[in-house]
C-alpha positions in Angstrom: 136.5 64.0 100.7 139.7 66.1 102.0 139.7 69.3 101.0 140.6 72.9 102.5 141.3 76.4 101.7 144.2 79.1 103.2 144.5 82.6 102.0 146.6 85.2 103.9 144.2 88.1 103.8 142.6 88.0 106.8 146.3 87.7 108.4 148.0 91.3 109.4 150.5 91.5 106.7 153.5 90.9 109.2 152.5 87.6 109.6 150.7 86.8 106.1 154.3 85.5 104.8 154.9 82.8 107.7 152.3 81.5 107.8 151.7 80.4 104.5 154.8 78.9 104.4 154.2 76.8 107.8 150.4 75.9 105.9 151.8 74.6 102.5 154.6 73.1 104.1 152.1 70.6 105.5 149.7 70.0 102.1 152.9 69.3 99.9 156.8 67.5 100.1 158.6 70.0 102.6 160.5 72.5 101.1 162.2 75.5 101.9 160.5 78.8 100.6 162.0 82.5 100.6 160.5 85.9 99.8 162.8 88.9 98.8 159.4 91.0 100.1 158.0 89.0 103.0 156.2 92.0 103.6 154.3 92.8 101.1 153.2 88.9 100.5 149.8 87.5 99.7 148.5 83.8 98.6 146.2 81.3 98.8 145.9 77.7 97.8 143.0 74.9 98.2 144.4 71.4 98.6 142.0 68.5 97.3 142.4 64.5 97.9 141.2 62.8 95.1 141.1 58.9 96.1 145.0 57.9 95.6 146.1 61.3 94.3 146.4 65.4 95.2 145.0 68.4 93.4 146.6 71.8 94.8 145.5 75.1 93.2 147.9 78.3 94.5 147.9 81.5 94.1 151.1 83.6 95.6 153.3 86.5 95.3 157.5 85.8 93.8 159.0 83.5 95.8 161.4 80.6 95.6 160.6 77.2 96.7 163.7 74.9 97.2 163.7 70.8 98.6 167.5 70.1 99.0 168.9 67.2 99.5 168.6 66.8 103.2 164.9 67.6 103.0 164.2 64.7 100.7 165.7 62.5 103.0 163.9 63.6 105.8 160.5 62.8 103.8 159.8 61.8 100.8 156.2 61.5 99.8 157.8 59.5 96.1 155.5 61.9 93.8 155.5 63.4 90.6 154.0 67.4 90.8 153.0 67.5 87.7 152.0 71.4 87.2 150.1 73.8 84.8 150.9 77.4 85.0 147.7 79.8 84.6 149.1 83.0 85.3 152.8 84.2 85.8 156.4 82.6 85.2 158.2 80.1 86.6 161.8 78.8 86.3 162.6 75.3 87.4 165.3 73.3 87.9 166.1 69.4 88.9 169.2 67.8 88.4 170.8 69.1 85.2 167.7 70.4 83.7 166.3 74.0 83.8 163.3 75.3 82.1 161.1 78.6 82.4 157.3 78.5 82.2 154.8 80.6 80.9 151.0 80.5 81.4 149.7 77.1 79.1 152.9 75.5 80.0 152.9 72.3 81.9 156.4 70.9 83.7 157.1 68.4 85.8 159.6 67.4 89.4 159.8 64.4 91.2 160.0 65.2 95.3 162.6 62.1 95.1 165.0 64.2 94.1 166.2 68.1 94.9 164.7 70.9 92.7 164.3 74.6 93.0 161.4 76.9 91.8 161.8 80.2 91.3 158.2 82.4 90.6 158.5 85.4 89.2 154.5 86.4 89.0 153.0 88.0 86.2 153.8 91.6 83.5 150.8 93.2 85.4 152.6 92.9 89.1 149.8 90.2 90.2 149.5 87.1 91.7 151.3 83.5 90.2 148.8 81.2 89.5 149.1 77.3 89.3 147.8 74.0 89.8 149.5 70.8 91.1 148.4 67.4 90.4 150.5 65.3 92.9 150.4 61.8 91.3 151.9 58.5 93.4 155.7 57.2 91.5 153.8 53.8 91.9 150.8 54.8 90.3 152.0 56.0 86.6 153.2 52.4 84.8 155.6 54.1 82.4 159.6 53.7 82.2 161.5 55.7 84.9 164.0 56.2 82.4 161.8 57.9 79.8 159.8 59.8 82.7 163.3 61.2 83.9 163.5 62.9 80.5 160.5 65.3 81.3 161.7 66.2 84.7 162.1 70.1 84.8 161.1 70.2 80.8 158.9 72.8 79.6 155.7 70.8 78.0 152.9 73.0 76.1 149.3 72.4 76.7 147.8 73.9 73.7 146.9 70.7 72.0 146.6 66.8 71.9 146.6 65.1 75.7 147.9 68.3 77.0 144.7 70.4 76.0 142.6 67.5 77.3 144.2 67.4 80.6 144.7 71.4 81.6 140.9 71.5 80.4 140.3 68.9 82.6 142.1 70.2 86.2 140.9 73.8 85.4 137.3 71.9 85.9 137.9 70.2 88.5 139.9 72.4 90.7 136.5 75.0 90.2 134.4 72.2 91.5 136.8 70.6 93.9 134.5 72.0 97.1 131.5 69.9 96.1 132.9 66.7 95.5 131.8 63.6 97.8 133.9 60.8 98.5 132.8 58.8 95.6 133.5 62.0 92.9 136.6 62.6 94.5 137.6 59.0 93.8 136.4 58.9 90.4 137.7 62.1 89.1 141.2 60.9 91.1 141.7 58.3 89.0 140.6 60.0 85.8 142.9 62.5 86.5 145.6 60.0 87.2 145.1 58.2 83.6 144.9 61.6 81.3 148.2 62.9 82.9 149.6 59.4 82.3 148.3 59.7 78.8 149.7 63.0 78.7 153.2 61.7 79.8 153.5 59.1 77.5 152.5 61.4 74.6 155.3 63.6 75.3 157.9 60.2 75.6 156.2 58.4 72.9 155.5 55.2 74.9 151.4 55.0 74.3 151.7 51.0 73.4 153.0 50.9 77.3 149.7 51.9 78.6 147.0 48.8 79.4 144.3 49.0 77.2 141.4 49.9 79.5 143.3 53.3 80.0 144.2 53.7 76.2 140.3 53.3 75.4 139.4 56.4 78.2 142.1 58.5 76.7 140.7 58.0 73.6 137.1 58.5 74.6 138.4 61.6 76.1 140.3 62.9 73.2 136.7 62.4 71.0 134.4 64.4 73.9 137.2 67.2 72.7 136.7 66.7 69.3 133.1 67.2 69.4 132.9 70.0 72.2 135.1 71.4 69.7 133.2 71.0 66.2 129.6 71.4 67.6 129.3 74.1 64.9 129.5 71.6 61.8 127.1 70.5 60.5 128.9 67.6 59.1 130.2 66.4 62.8 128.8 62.6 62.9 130.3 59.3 64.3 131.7 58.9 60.4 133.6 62.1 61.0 134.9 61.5 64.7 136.0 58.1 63.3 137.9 59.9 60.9 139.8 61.8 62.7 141.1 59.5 65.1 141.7 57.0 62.6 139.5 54.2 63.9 136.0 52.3 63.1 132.8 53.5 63.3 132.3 51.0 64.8 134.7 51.1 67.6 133.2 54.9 68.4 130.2 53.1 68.9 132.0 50.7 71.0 133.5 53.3 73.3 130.3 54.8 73.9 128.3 51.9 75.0 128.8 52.2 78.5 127.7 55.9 78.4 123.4 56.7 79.0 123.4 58.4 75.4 124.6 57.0 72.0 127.3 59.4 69.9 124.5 60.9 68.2 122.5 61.9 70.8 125.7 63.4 72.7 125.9 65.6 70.1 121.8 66.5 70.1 122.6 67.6 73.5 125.1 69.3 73.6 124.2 71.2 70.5 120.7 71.8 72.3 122.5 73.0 75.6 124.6 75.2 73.5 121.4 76.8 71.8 119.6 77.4 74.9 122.1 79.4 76.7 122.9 81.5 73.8 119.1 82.0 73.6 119.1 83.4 76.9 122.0 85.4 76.6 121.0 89.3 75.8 124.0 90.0 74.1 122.7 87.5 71.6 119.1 89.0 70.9 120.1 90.5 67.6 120.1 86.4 66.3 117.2 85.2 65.3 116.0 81.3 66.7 116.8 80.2 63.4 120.7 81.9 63.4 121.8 80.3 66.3 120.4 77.3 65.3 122.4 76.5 62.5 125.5 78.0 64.7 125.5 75.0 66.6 124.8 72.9 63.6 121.0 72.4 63.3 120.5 72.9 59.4 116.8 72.4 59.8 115.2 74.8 62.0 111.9 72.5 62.1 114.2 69.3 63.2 115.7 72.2 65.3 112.2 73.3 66.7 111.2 69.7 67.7 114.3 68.4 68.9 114.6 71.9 71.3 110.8 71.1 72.3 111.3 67.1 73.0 114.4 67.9 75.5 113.2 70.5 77.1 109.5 70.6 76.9 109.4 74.4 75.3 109.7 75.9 71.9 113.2 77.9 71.5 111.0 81.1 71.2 109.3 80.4 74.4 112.3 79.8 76.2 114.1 82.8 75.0 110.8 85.3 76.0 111.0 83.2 79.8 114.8 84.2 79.5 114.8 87.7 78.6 111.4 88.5 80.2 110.3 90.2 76.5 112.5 92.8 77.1 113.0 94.9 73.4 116.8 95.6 72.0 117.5 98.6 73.1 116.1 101.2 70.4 113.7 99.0 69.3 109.8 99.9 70.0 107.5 98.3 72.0 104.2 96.7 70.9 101.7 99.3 71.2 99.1 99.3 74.5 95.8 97.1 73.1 92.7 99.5 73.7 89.9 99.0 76.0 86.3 99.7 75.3 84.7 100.8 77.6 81.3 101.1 75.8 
């Protein structure tokens, strides 16, 4: 898999501000960038090919990015940047629309056409803080009328496909180094179907999407669901059907091709939730039993066996391995046992 890292700081600082620009003139659409403080500039970025599509994470001081005219002429690489803002604001413009960004913000530019970026960093004087998937024009099958529409528009990631897919970069970016060829292709084109998903969320053109890629957006909008509602109790296959309005039996459906039913995904990740916070000392105050039932398990014998049949240790043996039988802090220790010696 492509990937590869800059970062100015092993560069005198003279020189940090040039270089960059040379270095992510090559990994994206060329474009002119400017600094009001050359000097005092510092960034990094990490560019990642996944199969048919680009992931770039950056990190930069202010600066302006511009692709005029003339420059998309030159070379045009016919992508949409589709772009989530972590940390910082950002103002962009193309054609006749301008918005400004704030961290949880996605927006949108086409390198088709000429746009300007202005980043302004963050309140606390740090670093601006993005990621870039780069996806193909011939690659997202939705009008180019309606995709038009969300050029340069601010589009929140706080909830529906938008949570989905800024969870889903974020994790991906962080493991971007130890992808093989065969991740990097997979992930590529899962990347490419949630932001389509996304897209067509925010244009209202869902039907327009083939049904194979409706189906994963779906799947991926239940995994959500139940990362989110591990805590209750009552989260079940009737519940997840529920909520996305569907069959039972279609939830079953969807998870056929996966190695564990719906049920058991939830087992596991309710039993992966419980064994980290059992080895977490900040957490020692709980009994087995409390965190048990704060990931759901109402039974603490079902609990017990369940924790036992995954993992081949009782919860309260695992937690002593994990802490190493360290006391809370104030709390006694078991006495010394005597020896006789006679």
């Amino acid at each position: 898999m492509g990937y590869r890292e800059i970062d100015t700081d092993a560069l005198p600082p003279q020189d940090r501000f040039d270089w960059w620009r040379e270095a992510v003139e090559q990994g994206v659409a060329p474009t002119r960038i400017s600094s009001e403080d050359p000097g005092a500039f510092g960034g990094r970025a990490a560019f990642a090919t996944l199969g048919p599509a680009q992931l770039t994470t950056m990190a930069f001081s202010p600066l302006t990015s511009d692709r005029p005219a003339q420059l998309v002429r030159r070379s045009d690489p016919e992508t949409f940047e589709l772009t989530l803002i972590l940390e910082g604001t950002m103002r962009v413009t193309q054609e006749r629309s301008e918005t400004l960004l704030h961290p949880g913000d996605f927006a949108m530019w086409t390198s088709s056409r000429p746009y300007s970026g202005h980043a302004m960093g963050n309140s606390r004087g740090g670093l601006s803080h993005a990621v870039i998937l780069h996806l193909p024009h011939r690659l997202v099958p939705l009008p180019r009328t309606r995709i038009a529409e969300l050029l340069a528009r601010r589009m929140p990631a706080h909830s529906g496909m938008g949570r989905i897919l800024a969870q889903y970069l974020r994790s991906v970016a962080e493991e971007a180094p130890g992808f093989d060829e065969p991740t990097a292709q997979r992930l590529g084109t899962t990347s490419i179907e949630l932001a389509t998903g996304f897209l067509a969320e925010q244009i209202g053109t869902q039907e327009r999407l083939p049904a194979e890629t409706r189906h994963h957006l779906l799947l991926a909008a239940i995994d959500t669901f139940i990362n989110d509602n591990l805590a209750d109790p009552g989260l079940d296959v009737g519940a997840i059907a529920a909520r996305h309005h569907i069959s039972v039996r279609l939830v079953h459906h969807l998870f056929r091709g996966r190695p564990e039913t719906v049920s058991a995904t939830i087992r596991h990740r309710r039993l992966e939730r419980c064994r980290t916070a059992l080895a977490d000392p900040a957490l020692r105050n709980l009994t087995v039993r409390a965190i048990a039932a704060r990931w759901g398990f109402c039974d603490a014998a079902a609990f017990n066996r369940a924790f036992r049949t995954a993992y081949g240790v009782t919860p309260g043996k695992h937690r002593s391995a994990a802490l190493g039988y360290r006391p809370l802090h104030g709390q006694p220790t078991a006495p010394a046992r005597q020896v006789n010696d006679g």
